[in-house]
N, C-alpha and C positions, 0 to 999 in steps of 0.2 A: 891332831887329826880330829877332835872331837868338835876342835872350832867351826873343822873346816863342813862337816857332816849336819851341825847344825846351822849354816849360812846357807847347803843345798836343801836344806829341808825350809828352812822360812824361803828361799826364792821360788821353791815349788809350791807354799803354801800362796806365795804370794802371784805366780802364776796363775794359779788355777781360782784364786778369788778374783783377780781380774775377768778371766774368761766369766766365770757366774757372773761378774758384773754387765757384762758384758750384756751379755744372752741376755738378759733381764732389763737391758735398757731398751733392748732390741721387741720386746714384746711389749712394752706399752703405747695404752691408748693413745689415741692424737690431743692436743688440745681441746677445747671447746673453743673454738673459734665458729666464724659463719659456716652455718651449712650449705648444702648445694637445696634451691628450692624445691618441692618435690612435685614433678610432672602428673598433674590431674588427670584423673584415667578417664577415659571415652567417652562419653555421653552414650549409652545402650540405644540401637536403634530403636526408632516409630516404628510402628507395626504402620501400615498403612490401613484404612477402611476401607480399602476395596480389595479383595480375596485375584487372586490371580484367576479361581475359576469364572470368575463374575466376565472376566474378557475375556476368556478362550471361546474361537467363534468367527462365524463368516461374519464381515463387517463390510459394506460399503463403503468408499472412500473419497471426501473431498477436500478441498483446503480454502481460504482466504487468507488475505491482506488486511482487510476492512471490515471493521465489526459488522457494518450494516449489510456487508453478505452474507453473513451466518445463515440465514432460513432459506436462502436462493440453493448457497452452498450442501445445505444439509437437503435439499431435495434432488440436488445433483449424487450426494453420496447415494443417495438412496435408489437410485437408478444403475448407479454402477455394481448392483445385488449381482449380473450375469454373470460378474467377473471378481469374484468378492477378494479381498485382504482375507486370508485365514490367520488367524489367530490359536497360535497350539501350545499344551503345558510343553513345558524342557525339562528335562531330564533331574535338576537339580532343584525345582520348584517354581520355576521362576517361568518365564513365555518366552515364545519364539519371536521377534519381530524386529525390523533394519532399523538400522540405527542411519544416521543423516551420511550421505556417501558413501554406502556401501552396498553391494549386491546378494551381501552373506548373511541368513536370519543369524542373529544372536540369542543367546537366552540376555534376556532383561527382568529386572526383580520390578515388583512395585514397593515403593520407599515412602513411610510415612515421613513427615516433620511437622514440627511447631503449627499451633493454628487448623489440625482438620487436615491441613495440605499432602494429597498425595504426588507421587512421581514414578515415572515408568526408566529405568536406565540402567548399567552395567551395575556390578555390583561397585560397594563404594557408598559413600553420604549420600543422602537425599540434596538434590538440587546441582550436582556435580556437571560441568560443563557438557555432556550428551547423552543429560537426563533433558526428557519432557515433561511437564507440569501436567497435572490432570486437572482443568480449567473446571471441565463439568462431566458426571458420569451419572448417569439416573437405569443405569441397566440395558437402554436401547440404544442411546445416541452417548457417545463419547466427543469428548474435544479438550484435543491436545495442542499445549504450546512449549518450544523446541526454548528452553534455557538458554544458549549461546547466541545471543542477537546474531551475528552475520548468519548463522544456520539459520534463524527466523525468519529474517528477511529473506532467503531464497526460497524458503520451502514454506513459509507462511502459517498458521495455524490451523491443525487438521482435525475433522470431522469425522469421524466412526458413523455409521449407522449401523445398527446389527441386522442381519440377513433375515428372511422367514427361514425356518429350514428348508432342507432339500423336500420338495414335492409336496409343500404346505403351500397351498395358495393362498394369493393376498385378498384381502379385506379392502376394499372399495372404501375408499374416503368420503364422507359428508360431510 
């Protein structure tokens, strides 16, 4: 009986060193083999240099095709003051203004990028398919060109003029 007492005893020693082995193969490291590459994080947005209040504002409105109408164009927006483009902050920092086929203001951010370059468009990277380029902005006259060639081609590159205010009369050109 004493044989038999110490054969259950080594097959339970021997049991239960297996499971430790066990458990314990179970918790080791992986190899060093290849790793997975690690995904480069964001690039932090441009600030744009032009402030969103810089455009909030009645604005005249014209467009071209043909660079050599820009000063016809820009004296057309500038007649169109009766009936101005308002331009309003939103709610989230950004401006109210349509974007290419649609009838609904959106908020739109202004997006810097590389080189100076600003951009007017939903939020998202700068240059994103229904963003517009800020060509030129000097505080009075804006002009904007629409990123997505077929939307360019329809609607052509537009023209801001900024308004007098309400019940400022105009100044006589010489």
């Amino acid at each position: 009986m004493a044989v038999w007492r110490r054969d259950v005893g080594f097959a339970a020693l021997f049991a239960a060193s297996t499971l430790l082995l066990c458990a314990c193969a179970g918790n080791q490291r992986p190899s060093e083999g290849p790793q997975p590459t690690p995904v480069p994080a964001p690039m932090p947005e441009i600030p744009a240099t032009i402030r969103p209040e810089e455009v909030v504002g009645r604005w005249g409105y014209g467009s071209f095709h043909n660079d050599a109408d820009r000063a016809r164009t820009e004296a057309a927006a500038r007649s169109q003051c009766g009936q101005p483009v308002v331009i309003n902050r939103a709610p989230n920092g950004g401006i109210l203004m349509y974007l290419a086929d649609s009838a609904q203001l959106q908020e739109l951010y202004l997006k810097g990028a590389a080189g100076g370059r600003n951009f007017i468009g939903p939020a998202g990277p700068a240059g994103g398919p229904q963003d517009r380029e800020v060509v030129s902005f000097d505080g009075r006259v804006m002009v904007l060109r629409w990123i997505n060639p077929e939307v360019q081609t329809r609607y052509g590159t537009g023209v801001y003029v900024r308004c007098a205010a309400e019940g400022t009369a105009r100044r006589p050109s010489h």
